[in-house]
C-alpha positions, -999 to 999 in steps of 0.1 A, spaced: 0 0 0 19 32 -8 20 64 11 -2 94 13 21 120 -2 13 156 14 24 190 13 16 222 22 6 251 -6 1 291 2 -26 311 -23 -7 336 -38 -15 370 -55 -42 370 -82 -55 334 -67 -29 315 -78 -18 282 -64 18 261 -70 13 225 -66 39 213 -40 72 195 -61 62 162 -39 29 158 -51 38 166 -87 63 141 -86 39 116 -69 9 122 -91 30 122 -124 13 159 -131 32 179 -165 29 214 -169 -4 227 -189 -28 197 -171 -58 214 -161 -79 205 -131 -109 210 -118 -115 228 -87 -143 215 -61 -157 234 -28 -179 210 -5 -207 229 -2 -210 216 34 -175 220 45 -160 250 33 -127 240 47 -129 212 25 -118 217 -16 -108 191 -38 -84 193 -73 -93 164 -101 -70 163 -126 -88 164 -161 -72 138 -185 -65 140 -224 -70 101 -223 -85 76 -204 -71 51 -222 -51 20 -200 -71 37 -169 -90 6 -165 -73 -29 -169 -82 -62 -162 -119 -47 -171 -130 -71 -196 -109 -98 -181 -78 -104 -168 -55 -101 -203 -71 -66 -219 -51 -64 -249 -61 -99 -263 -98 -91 -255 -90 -56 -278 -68 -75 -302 -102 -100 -303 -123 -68 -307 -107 -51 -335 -100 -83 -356 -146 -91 -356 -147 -56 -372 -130 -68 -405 
């Protein structure tokens, strides 16, 4: 089980926030991703960042069994 990776970010001038170095390097983030910014409307101490992906593809293996890529491979060879 790995470790939760935390660090500590200030609000700057004109609202803007630097991700910490230790989560960028934990989360794999590259400059120009864009997230979305959440407020629980319930807690206000509480606001979430989602990264937005260009692709989801690979996000979800074993889905459709245990060895994906034969399943695609299956897939794309009925469309012939």
């Amino acid at each position: 089980m790995s470790e939760t990776v935390s660090a500590e970010a200030r609000l700057r001038a004109r609202n803007q926030l630097t991700i910490p170095d230790p989560i960028v390097r934990a989360a794999g983030i590259e400059p120009g991703e864009k997230f979305v910014v959440e407020l629980e409307p319930d807690d206000q101490d509480t606001v979430l960042l989602r990264r937005v992906r260009n692709s989801y593809a690979g996000s979800l293996p074993g889905l459709w069994g245990p060895d994906t890529k034969a399943y695609l491979e299956g897939e794309r060879a009925s469309w012939g």
